[in-house]
Each structure stands twice: as structure tokens, then as C-alpha cells.
C-alpha positions in Angstrom: 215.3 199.1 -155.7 213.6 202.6 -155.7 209.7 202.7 -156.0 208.8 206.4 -156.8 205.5 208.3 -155.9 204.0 211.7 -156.8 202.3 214.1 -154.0 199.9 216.0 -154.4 202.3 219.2 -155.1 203.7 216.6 -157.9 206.9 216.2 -155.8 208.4 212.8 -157.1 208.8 210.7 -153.6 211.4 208.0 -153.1 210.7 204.5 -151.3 214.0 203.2 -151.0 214.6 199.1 -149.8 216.2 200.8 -146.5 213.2 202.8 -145.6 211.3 199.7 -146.3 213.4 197.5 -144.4 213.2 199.6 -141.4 209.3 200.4 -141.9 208.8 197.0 -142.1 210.6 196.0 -139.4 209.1 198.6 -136.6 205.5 197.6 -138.4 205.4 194.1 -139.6 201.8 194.5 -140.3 202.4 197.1 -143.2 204.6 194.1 -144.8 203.3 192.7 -148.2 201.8 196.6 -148.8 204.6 198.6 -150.2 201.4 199.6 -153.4 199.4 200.6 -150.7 201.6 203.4 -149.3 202.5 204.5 -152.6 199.2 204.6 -153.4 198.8 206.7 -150.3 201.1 209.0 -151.3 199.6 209.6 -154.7 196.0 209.0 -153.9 195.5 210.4 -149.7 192.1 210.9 -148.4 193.9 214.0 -147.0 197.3 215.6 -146.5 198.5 217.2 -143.2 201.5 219.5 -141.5 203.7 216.9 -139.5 205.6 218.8 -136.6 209.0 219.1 -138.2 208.0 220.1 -141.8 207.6 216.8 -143.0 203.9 215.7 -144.5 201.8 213.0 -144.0 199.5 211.5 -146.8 196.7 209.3 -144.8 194.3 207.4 -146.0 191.3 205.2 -144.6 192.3 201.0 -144.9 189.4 199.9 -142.9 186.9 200.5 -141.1 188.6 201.1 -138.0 192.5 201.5 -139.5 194.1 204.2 -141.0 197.6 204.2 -143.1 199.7 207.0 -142.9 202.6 207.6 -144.9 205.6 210.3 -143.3 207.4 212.0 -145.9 209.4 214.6 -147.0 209.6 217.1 -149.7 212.9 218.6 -150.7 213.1 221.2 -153.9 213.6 218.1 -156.6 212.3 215.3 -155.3 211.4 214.0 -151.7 211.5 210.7 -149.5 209.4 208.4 -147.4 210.4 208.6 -143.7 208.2 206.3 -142.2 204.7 204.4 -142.3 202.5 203.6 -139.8 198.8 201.7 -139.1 196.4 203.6 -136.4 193.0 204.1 -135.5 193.7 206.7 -132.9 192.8 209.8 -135.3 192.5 212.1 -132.8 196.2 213.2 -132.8 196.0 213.5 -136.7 192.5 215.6 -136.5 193.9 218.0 -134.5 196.9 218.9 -137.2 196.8 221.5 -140.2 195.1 220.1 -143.3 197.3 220.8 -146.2 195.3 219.1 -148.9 192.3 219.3 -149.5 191.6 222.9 -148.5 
């Protein structure tokens, strides 16, 4: 199965079951939240610039925890690379902001 997201440049994103498998394997605390990172994807608190070109959609979980979601966006569509939990921000505050301006 294929779950399907839009960024915020309305870039339909894939979540394919091997993506998830592996996401949930390296993370086993994301599983049981597949919504959630979709909903991240759609719905981010903010988008940055990853190092290689791909983006990442984060978004606040709690008060302490923060999801991000690793994706790329190709011409047609785009994919989910990877999802992670942290609430070490520092690394993400200190990459470009893409959305919002």
C-alpha cells in the first residue's frame, strides 16, 4: 500500500510499506503513527533545506519531542526517505527555513 501526501509546494509525496518498514524498524517508537507523518508533511510547523537537497517537514509532538519527516521532491511527485523523533533542535535551528518565510 501507498499513502500519499502533499507539501507545501503541492508536490504529491509517496509513503510506500518499504519506507515504513524500514522507518519503523530503525524507530520503533514512530510505529502506530504513519497519520502523523503524513500529517507532517502536509501540515509542518516549518519546512527546512536538508544537506543533500532533500526537505524536512517538522513538526512539534510534545512538549519536549519533535517529528520530522525526510523527504524528497522530484518534478512529478516525491518520496519519504525517512522519519525520525528528537528533541535536540539545535541541529535543525541552525538549517535554512524553506517554509514559512
Amino acid at each position: 500500500m501507498i499513502d500519499r501526501a502533499f507539501s507545501k509546494n503541492k508536490i504529491l509525496i509517496r509513503l510506500t510499506d518499504e519506507r515504513w518498514t524500514h522507518i519503523t524498524e530503525e524507530h520503533c517508537e514512530l510505529a502506530g503513527m504513519r497519520l502523523e507523518i503524513l500529517d507532517t508533511i502536509e501540515n509542518p510547523e516549518r519546512v527546512l533545506m536538508g544537506g543533500a537537497g532533500e526537505l524536512l517537514a517538522v513538526r512539534k509532538i510534545s512538549s519536549v519531542k519533535h517529528l520530522v519527516v525526510v523527504y524528497r521532491e522530484l518534478k512529478e511527485d516525491g518520496f519519504v526517505i525517512k522519519a525520525f523523533m528528537t528533541s535536540k533542535t539545535n541541529s535543525l535551528n541552525r538549517r535554512e527555513r524553506l517554509w514559512p518565510n
